[in-house]
TORNUGU-595444 format. One line per field, with one value per residue: x, y, z of N, C-alpha, C, CB in turn; residue in three letters; residue number from 1. Coordinates in nm, 2 decimals. Glycine has a CB too. Layout:
REM residues N
n_px	X,...
n_py	Y,...
n_pz	Z,...
ca_px	X,...
ca_py	Y,...
ca_pz	Z,...
c_px	X,...
c_py	Y,...
c_pz	Z,...
cb_px	X,...
cb_py	Y,...
cb_pz	Z,...
residu	ala,...
num	NUM,...
This chain:
REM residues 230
n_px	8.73,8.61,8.74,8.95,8.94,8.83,9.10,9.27,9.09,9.17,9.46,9.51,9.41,9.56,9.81,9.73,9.66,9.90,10.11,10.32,10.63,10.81,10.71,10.47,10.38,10.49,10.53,10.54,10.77,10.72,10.97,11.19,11.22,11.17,11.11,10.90,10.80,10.56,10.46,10.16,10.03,9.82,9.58,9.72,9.95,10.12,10.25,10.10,10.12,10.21,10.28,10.41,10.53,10.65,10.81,10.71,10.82,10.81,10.73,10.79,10.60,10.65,10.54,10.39,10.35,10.40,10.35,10.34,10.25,10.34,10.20,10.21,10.07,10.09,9.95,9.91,9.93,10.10,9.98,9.99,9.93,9.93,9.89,9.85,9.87,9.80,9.90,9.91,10.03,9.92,9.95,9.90,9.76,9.72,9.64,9.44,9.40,9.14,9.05,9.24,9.28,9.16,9.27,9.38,9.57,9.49,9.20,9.22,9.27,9.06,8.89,8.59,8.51,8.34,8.39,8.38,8.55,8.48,8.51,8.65,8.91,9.17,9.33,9.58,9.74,10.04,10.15,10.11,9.93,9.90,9.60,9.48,9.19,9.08,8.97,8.71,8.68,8.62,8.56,8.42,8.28,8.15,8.13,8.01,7.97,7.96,7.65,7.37,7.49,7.52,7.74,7.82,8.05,8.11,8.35,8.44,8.67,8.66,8.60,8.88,9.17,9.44,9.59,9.86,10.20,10.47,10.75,10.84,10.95,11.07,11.12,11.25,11.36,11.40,11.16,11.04,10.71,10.32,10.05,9.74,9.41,9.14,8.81,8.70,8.48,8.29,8.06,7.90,7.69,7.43,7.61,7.78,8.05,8.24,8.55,8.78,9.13,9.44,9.70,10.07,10.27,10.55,10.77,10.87,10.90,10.65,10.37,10.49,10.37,10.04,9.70,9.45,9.16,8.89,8.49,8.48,8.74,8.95,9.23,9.26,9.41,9.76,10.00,10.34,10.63,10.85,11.06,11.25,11.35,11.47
n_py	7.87,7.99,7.99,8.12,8.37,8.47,8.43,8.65,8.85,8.89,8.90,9.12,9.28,9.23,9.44,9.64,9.65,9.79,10.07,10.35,10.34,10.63,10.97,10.92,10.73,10.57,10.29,9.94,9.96,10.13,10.13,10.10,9.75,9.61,9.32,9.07,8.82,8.59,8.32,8.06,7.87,7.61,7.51,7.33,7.40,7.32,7.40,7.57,7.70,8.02,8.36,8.58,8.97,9.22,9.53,9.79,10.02,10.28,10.60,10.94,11.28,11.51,11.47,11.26,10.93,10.69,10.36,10.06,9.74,9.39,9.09,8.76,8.49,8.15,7.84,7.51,7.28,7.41,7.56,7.86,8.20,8.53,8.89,9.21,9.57,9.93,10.15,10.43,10.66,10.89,11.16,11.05,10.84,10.54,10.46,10.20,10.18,10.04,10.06,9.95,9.68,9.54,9.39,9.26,9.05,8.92,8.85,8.67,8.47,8.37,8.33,8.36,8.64,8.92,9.19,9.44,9.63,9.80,10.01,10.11,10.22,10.06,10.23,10.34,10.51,10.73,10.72,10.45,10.33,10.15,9.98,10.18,10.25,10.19,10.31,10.12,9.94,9.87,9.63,9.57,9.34,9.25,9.04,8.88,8.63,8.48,8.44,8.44,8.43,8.57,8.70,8.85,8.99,9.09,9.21,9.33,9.50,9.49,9.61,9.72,9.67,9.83,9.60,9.55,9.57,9.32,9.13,8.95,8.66,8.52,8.33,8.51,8.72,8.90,9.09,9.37,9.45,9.60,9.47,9.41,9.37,9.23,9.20,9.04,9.03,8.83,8.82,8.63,8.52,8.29,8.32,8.38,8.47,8.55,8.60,8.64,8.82,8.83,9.08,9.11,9.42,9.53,9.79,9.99,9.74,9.61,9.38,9.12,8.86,8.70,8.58,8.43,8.29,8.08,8.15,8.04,8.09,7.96,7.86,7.91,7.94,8.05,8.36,8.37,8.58,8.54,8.59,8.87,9.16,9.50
n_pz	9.37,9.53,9.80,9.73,9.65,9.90,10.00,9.88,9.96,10.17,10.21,10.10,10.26,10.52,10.41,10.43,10.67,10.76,10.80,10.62,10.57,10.60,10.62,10.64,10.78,11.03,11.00,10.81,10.49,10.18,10.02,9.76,9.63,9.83,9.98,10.08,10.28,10.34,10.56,10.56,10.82,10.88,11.22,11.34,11.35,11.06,10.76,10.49,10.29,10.19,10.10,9.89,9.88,9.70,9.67,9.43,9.17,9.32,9.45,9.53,9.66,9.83,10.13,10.03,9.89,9.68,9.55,9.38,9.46,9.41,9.45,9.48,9.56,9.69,9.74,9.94,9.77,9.59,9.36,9.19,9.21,9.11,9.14,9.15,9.28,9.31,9.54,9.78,10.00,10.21,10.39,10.70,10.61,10.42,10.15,9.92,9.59,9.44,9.21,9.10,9.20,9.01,8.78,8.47,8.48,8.69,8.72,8.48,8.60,8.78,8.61,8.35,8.46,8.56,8.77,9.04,9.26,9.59,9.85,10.20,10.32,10.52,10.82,10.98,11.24,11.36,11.57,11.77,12.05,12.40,12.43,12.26,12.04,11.72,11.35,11.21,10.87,10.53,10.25,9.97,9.72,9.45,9.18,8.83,8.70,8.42,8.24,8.47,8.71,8.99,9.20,9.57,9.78,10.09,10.34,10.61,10.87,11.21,11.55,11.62,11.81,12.00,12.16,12.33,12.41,12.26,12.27,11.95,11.73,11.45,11.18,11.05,11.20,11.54,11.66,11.83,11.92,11.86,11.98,11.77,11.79,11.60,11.43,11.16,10.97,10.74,10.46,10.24,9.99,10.13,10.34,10.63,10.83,11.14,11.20,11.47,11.55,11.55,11.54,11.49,11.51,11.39,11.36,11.11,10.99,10.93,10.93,11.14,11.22,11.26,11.37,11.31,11.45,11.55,11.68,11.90,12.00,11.97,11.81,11.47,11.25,11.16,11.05,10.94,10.92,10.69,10.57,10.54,10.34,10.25
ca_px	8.70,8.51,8.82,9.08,8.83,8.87,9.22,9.30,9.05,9.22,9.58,9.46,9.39,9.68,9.89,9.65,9.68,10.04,10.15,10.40,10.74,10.82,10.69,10.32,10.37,10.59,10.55,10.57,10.83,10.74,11.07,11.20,11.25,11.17,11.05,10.81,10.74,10.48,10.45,10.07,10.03,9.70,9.56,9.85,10.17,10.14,10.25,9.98,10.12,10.29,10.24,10.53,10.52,10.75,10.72,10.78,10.72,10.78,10.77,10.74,10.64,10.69,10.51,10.32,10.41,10.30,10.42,10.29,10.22,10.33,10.18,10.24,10.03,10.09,9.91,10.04,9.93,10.20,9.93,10.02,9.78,9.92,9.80,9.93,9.78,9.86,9.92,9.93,10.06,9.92,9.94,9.89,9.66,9.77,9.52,9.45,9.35,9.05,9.02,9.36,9.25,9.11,9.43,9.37,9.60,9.44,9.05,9.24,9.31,8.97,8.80,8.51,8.42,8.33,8.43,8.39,8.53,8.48,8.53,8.75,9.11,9.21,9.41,9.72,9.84,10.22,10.16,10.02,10.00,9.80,9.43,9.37,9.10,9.13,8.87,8.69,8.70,8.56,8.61,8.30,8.31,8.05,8.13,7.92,8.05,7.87,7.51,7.29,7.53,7.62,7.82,7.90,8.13,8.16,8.49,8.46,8.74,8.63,8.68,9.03,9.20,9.59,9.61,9.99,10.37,10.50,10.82,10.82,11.09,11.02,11.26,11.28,11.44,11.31,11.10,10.92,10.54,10.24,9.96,9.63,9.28,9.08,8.77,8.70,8.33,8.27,7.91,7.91,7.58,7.41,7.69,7.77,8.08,8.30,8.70,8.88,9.24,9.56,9.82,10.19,10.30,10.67,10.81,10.95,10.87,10.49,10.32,10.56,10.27,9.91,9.70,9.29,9.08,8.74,8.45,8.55,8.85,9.02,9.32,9.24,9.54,9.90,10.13,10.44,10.71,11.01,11.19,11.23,11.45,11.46
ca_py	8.01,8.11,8.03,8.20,8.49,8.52,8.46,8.72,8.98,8.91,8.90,9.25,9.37,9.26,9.50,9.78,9.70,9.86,10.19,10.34,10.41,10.80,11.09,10.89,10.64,10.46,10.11,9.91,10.03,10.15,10.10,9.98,9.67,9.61,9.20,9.01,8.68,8.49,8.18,8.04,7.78,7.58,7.51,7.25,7.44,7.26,7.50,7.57,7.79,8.11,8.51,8.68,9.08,9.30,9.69,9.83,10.19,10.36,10.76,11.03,11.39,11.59,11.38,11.20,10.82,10.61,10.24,9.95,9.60,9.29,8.95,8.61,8.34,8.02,7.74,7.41,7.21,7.43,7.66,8.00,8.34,8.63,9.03,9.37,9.69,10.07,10.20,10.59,10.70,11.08,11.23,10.95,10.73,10.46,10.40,10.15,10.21,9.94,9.97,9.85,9.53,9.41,9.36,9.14,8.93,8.87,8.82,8.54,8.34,8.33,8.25,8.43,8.72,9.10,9.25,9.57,9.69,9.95,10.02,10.22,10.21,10.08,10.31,10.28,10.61,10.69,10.72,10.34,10.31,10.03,10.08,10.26,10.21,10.24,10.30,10.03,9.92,9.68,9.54,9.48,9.27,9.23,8.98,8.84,8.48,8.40,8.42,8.54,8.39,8.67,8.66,8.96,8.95,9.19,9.18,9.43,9.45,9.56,9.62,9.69,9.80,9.80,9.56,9.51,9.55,9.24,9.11,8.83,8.59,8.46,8.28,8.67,8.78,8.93,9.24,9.46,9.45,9.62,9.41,9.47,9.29,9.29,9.10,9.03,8.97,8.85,8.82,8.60,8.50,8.28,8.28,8.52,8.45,8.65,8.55,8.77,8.79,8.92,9.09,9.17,9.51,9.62,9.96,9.95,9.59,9.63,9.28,9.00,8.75,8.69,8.46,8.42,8.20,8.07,8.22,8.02,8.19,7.90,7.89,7.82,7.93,8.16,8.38,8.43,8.63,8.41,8.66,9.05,9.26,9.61
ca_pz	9.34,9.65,9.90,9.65,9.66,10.05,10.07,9.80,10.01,10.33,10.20,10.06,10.40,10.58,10.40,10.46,10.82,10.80,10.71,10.55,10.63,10.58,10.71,10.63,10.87,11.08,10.99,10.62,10.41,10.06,9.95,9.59,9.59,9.95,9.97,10.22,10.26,10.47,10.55,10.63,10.87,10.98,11.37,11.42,11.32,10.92,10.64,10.41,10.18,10.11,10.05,9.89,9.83,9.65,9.63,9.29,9.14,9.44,9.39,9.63,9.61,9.96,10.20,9.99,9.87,9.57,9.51,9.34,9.55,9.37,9.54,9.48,9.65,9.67,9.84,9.99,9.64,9.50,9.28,9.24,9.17,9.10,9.15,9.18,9.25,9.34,9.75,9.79,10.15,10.23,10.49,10.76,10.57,10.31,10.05,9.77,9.43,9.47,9.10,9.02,9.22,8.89,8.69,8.39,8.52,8.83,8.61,8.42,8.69,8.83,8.48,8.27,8.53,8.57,8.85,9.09,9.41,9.65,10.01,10.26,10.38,10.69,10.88,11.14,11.28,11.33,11.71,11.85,12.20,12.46,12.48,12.16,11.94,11.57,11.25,11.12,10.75,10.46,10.12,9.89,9.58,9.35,9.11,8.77,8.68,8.33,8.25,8.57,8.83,9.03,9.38,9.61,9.93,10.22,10.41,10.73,10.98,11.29,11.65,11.63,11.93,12.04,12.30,12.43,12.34,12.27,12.12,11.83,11.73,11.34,11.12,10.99,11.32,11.68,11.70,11.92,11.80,11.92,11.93,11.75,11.79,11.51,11.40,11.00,10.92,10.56,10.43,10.10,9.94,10.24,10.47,10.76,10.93,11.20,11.27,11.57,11.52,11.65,11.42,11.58,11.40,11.41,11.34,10.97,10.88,10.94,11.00,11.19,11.24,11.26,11.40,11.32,11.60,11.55,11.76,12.02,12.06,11.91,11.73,11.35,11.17,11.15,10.90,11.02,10.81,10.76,10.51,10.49,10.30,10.19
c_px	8.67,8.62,8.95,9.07,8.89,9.02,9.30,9.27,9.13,9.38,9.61,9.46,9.45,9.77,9.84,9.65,9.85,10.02,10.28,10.52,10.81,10.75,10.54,10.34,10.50,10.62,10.49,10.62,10.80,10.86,11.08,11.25,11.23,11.08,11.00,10.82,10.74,10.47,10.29,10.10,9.87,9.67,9.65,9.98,10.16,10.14,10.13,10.02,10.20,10.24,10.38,10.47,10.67,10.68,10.79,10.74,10.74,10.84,10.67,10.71,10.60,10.65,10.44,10.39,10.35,10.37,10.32,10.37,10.21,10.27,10.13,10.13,10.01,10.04,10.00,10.01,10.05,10.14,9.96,9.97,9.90,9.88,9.92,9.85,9.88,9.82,9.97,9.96,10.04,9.85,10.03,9.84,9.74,9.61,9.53,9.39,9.26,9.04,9.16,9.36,9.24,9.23,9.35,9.44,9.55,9.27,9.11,9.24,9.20,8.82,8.73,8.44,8.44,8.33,8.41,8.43,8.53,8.52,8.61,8.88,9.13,9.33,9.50,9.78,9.97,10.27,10.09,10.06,9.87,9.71,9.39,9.28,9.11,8.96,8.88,8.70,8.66,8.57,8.47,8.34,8.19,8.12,8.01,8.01,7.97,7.74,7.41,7.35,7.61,7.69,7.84,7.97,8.16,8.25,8.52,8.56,8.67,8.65,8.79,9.05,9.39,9.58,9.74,10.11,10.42,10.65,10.85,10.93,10.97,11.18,11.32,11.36,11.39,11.33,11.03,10.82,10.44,10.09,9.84,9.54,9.23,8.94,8.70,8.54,8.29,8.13,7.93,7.82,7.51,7.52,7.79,7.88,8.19,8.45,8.74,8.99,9.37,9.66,9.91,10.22,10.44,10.75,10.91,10.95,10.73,10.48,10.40,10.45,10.12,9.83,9.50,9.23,8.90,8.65,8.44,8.66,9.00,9.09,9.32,9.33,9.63,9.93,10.21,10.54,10.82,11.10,11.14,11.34,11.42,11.60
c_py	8.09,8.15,8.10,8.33,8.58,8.56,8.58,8.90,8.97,8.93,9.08,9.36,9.31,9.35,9.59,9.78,9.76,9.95,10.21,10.39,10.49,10.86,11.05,10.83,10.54,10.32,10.11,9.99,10.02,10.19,10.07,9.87,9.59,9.42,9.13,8.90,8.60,8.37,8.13,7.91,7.72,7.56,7.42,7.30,7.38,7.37,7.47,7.64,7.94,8.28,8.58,8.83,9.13,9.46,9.72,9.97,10.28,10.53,10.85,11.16,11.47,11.49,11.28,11.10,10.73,10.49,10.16,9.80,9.47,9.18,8.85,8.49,8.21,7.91,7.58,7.31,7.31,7.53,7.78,8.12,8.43,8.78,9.15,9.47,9.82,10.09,10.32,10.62,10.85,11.12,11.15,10.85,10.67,10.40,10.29,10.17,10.07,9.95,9.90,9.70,9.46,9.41,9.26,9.01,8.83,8.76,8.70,8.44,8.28,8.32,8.39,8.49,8.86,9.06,9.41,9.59,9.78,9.91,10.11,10.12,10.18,10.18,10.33,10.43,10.62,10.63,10.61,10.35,10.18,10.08,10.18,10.20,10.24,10.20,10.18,10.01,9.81,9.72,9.48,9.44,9.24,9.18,8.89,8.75,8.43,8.44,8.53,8.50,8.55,8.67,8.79,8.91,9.11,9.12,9.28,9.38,9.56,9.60,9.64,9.78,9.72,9.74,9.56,9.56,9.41,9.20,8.95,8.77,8.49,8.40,8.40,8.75,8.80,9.07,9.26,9.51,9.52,9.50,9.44,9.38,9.31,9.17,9.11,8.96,8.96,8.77,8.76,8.50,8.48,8.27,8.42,8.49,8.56,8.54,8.66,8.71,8.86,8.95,9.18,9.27,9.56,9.74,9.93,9.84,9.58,9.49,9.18,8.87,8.80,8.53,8.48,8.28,8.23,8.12,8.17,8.05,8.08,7.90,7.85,7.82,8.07,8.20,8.47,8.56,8.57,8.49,8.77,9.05,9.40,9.67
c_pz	9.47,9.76,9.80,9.66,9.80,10.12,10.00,9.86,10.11,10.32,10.16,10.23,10.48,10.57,10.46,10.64,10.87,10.75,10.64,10.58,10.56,10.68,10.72,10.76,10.96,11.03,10.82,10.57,10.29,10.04,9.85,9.61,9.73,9.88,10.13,10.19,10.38,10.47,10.66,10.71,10.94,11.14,11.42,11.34,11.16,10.86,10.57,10.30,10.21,10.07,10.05,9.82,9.83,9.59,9.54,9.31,9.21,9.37,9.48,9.62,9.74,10.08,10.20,9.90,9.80,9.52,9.42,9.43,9.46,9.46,9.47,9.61,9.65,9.77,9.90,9.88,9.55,9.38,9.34,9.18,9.23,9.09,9.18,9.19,9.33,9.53,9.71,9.98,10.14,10.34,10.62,10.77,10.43,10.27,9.92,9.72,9.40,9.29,9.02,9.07,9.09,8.77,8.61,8.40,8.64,8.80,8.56,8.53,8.77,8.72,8.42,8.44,8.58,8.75,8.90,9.23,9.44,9.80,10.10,10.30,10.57,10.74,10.98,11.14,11.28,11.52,11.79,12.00,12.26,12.50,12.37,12.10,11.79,11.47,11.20,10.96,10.68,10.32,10.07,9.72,9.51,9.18,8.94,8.67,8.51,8.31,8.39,8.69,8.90,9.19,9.44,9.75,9.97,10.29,10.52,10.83,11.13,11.48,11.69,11.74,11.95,12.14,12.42,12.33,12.38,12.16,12.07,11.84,11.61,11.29,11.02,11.07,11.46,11.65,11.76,11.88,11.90,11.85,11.94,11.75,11.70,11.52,11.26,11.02,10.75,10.58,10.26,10.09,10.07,10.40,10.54,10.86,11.01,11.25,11.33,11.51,11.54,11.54,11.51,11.44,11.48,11.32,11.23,10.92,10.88,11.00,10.99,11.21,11.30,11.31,11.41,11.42,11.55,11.69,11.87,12.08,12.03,11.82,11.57,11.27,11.18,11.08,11.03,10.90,10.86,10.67,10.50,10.43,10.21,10.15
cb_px	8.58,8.35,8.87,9.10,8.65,8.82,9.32,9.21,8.91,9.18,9.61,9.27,9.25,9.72,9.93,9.44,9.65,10.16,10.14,10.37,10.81,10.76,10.71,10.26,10.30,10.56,10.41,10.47,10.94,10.66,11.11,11.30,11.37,11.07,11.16,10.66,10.81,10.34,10.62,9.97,10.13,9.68,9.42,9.84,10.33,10.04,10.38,9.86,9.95,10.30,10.12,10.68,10.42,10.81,10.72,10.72,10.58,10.87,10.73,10.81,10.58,10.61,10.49,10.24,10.46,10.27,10.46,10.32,10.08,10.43,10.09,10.42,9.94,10.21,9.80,10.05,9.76,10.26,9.79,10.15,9.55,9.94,9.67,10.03,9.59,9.77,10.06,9.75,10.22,9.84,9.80,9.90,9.47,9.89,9.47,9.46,9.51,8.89,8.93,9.53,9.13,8.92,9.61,9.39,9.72,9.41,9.01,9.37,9.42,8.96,8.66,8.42,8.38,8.15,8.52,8.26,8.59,8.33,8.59,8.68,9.21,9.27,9.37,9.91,9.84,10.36,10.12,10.07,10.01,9.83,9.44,9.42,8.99,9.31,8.88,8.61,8.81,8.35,8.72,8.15,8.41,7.94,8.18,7.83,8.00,7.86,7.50,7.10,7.64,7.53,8.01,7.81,8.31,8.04,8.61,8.32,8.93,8.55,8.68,9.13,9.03,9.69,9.59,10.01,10.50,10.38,10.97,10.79,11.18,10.92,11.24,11.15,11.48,11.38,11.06,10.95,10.44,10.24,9.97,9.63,9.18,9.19,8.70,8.84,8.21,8.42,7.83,8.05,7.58,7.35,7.80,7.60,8.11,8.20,8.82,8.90,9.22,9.65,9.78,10.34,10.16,10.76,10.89,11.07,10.94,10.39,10.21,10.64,10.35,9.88,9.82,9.24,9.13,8.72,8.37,8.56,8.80,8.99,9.42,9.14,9.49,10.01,10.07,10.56,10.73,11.01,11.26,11.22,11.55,11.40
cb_py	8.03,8.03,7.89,8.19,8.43,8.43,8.34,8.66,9.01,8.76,8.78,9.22,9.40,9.19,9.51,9.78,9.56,9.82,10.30,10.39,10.34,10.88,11.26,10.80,10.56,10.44,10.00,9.89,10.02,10.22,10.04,10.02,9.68,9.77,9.11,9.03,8.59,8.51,8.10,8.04,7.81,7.47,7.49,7.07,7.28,7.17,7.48,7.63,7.81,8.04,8.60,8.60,9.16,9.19,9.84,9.75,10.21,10.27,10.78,11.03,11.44,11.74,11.41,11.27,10.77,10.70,10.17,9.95,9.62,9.28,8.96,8.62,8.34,7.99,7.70,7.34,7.21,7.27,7.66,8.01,8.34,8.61,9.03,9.43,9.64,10.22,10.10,10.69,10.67,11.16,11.26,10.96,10.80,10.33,10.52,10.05,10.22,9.97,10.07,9.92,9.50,9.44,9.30,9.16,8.95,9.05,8.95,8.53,8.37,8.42,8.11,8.32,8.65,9.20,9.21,9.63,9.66,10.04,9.92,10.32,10.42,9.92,10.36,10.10,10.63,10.91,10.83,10.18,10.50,9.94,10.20,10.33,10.24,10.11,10.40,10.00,9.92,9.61,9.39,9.58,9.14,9.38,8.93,8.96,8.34,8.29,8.24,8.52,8.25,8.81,8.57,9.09,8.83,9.24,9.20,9.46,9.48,9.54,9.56,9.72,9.78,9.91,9.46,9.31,9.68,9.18,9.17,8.87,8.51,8.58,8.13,8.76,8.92,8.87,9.32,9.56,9.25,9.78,9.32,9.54,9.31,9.31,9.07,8.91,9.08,8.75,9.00,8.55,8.38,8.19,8.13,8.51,8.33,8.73,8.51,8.78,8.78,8.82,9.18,9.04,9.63,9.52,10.06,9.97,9.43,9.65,9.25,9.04,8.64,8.72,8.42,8.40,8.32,7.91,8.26,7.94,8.23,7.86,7.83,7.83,7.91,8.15,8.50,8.27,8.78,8.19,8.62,9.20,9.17,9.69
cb_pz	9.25,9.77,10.01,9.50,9.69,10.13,10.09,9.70,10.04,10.44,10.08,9.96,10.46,10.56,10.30,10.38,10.90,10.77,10.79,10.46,10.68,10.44,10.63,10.50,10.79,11.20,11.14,10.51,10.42,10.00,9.98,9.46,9.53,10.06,9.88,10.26,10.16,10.48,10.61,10.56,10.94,10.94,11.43,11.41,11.46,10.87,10.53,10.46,10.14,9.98,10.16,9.80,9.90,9.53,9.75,9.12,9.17,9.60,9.19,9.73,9.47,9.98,10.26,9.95,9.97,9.43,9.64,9.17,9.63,9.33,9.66,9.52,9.69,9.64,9.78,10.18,9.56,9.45,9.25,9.24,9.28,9.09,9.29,9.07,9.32,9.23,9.89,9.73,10.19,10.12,10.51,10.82,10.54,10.37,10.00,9.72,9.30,9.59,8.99,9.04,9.30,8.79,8.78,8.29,8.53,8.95,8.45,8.34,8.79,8.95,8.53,8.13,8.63,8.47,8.84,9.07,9.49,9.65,10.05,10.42,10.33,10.74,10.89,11.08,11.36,11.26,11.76,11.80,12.32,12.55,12.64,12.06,11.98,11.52,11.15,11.15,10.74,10.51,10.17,9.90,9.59,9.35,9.20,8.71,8.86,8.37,8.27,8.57,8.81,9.01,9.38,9.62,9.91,10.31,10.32,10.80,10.94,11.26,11.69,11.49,12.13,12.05,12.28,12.49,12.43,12.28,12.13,11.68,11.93,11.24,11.02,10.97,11.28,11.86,11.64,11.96,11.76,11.91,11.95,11.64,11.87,11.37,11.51,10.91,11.00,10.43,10.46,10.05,9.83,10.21,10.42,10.86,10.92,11.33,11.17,11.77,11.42,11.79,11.26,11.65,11.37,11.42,11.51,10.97,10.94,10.78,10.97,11.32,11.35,11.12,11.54,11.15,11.82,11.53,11.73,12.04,12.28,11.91,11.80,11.27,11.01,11.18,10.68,11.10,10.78,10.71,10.39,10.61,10.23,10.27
residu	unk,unk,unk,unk,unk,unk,unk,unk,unk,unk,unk,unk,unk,unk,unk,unk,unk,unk,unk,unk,unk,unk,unk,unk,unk,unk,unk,unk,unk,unk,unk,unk,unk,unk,unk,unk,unk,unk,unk,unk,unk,unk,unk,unk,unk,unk,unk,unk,unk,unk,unk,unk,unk,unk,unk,unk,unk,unk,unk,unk,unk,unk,unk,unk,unk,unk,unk,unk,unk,unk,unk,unk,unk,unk,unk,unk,unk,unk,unk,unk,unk,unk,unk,unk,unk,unk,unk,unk,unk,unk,unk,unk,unk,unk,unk,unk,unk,unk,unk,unk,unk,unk,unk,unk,unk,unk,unk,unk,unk,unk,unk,unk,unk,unk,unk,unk,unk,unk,unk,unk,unk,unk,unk,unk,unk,unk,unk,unk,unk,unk,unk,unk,unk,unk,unk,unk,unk,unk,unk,unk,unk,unk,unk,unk,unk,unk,unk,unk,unk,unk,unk,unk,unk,unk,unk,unk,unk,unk,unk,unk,unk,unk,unk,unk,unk,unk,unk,unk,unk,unk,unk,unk,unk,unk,unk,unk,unk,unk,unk,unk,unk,unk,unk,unk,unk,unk,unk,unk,unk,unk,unk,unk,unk,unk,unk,unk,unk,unk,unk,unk,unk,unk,unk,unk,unk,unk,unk,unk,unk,unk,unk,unk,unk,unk,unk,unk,unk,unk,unk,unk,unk,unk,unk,unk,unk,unk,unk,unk,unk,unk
num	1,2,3,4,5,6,7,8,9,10,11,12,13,14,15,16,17,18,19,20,21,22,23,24,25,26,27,28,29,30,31,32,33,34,35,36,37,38,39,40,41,42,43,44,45,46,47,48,49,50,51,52,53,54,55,56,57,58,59,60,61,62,63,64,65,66,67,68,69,70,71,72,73,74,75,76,77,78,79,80,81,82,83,84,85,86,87,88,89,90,91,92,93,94,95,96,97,98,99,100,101,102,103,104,105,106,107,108,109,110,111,112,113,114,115,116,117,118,119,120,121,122,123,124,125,126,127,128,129,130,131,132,133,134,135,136,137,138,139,140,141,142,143,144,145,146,147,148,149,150,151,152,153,154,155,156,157,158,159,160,161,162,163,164,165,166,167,168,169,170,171,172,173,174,175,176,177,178,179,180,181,182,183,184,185,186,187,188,189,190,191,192,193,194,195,196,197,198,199,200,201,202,203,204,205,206,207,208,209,210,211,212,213,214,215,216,217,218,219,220,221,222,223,224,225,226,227,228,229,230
């Protein structure tokens, strides 16, 4: 429950670290039918598992952009958790609809329990350049599992700053990425921890790879993208 939890919040705020491609944003295309798919990997190169997205819904009205976010996650046992929820592009901010997180389909899969989120929107301009700095952002969950068990989780990203231009090479293709620093601090019951982490962002496919490092600066695990298509 608890790690399905995290990879669920953090898979959640990957997307949000892209924008939208239109007049909102340069980068991630809300597209119809537009498809992703990640591939995790642990600190020695080993698959782990799986994150496919698919944009549905999509419907625009002047510069403003409204999709729905299918995702699929599958681990390397081969289970697979499904979710969907709403993405609004306006202006130059992409937002989610934190209460369409709780889909009933999403509730079944993590048993008998109420649910609430809130939080803000991460935010990616249209104009990145090296040496910016960018607004922080976080993800709270307050869960009630049964009886008097109750759980909450904080998910802050923070420090983010554009470090470099760099170009990628995935089993998706080679692009030209800016790369962003970030560092994710989640806070769940007693435990308090911080991952930095690097995300390559290319212009109309949004995020080409990722890569989180323990606070030694060590390498703990990757997602690459090994298929696009729009």
């Amino acid at each position: 429950m608890k790690k399905y939890l995290i990879l669920f919040l953090m898979a959640v705020f990957a997307v949000q670290t892209s924008g939208a491609q239109s007049s909102c944003s340069a980068y991630y295309p809300l597209v119809d039918g537009a498809n992703f798919q990640y591939t995790n990997y642990n600190k020695k190169g080993k698959e782990e598992g799986q994150i496919n997205y698919t944009v549905t819904n999509v419907e625009s009205s002047g510069d403003n952009v409204s999709a729905t976010m299918m995702m699929e996650m599958v681990d390397k046992k081969g289970n697979t958790y499904t979710s969907d929820y709403n993405m609004a592009c306006e202006g130059n901010v992409v937002k989610i609809d934190f209460k369409s997180l709780m889909n009933e389909q999403m509730l079944s899969q993590m048993g008998d329990v109420e649910m609430d989120i809130s939080g803000t929107d991460v935010e990616l301009p249209n104009n990145l350049s090296v040496g910016q700095e960018l607004p922080d952002a976080n993800m709270t969950v307050k869960m009630k599992m049964g009886g008097a068990i109750n759980m909450n989780t904080n998910v802050e990203t923070i420090n983010r700053k554009v470090e470099k231009q760099e170009s990628v090479t995935t089993p998706a293709g080679t692009f030209d990425c800016y790369v962003i620093y970030s560092e994710t601090r989640t806070k769940m019951m007693m435990t308090n921890q911080t991952f930095p982490s690097r995300t390559w962002l290319a212009e109309g496919v949004g995020i080409v790879k990722q890569e989180s490092y323990n606070k030694k600066g060590k390498l703990m695990g990757s997602m690459l993208l090994t298929q696009f298509s729009k």
